[in-house]
Residue, then its C-alpha position, 0 to 999 in steps of 0.5 A: x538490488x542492495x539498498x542502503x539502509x542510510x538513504x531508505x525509510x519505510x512509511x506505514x498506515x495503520x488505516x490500510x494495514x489493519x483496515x480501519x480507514x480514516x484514521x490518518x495514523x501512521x509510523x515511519x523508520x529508517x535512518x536518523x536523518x531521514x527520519x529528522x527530516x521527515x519529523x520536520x515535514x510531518x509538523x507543518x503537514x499532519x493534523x486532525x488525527x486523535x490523540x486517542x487512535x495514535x495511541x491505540x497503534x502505538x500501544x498495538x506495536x509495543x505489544x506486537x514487539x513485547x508479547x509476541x513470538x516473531x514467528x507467530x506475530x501478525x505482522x509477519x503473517x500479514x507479510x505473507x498474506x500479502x505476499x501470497x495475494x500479490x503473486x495470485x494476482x500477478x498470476x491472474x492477470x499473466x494469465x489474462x494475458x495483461x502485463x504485470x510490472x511490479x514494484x520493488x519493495x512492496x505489495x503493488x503492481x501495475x497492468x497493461x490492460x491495453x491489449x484487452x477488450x472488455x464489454x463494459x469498453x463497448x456501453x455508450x458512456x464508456x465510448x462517450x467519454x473524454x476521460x483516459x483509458x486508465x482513468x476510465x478503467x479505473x471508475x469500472x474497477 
């Protein structure tokens, strides 16, 4: 599929990607006016993030771009870290005979786990429940 790079913007976390949750930084790209009116949004809505952590990623990216050799920079490995996790678990879960839907344009991916029976589904709790099977689902997880 061909994308426009005037109607698509990439929003990162620093929180998810380097595993330092709570942080609530992050950093955003794309066209000008996207980035404009993402900008407006962001002042009303963005607050309780330290000064000091925003600067820790800036400094991290900055250094990123200047210092390091694309081939060897950490976000391009990290790329490929995913990319390699998210096709072993698409494969595990192919395997297990759960459907895999994956999302384009990312590292994330949705299973029908619907046609499988698991032990946990067969506990009292679980069978007392009012909660949707996913939701369900997901506490076991």
């Amino acid at each position: 599929a061909v994308v426009s790079t005037q109607s698509t913007g990439t929003i990162c976390s620093a929180g998810k990607m380097f595993g330092v949750t709570g942080w609530r930084v992050g950093w955003a790209y794309g066209a000008a006016p996207l980035i404009e009116k993402l900008y407006r949004v962001c002042t009303v809505d963005t607050f309780g993030c330290p000064t000091i952590l925003q600067e820790a990623v800036a400094g991290m990216l900055q250094r990123e771009r200047i210092c390091t050799n694309p081939d060897n920079s950490f976000l391009v490995q990290f790329s490929g870290i995913l990319s390699c996790n998210l096709a072993k678990l698409t494969a595990a879960f192919q395997a297990a005979n759960m459907p895999v839907l994956r999302a384009d344009g990312g590292f994330f991916l949705s299973v029908d786990f619907t046609q499988r029976k698991f032990v946990f589904q067969e506990c009292s709790e679980y069978l007392a429940s009012t909660e949707t099977e996913d939701v369900k689902m997901a506490k076991w997880i």
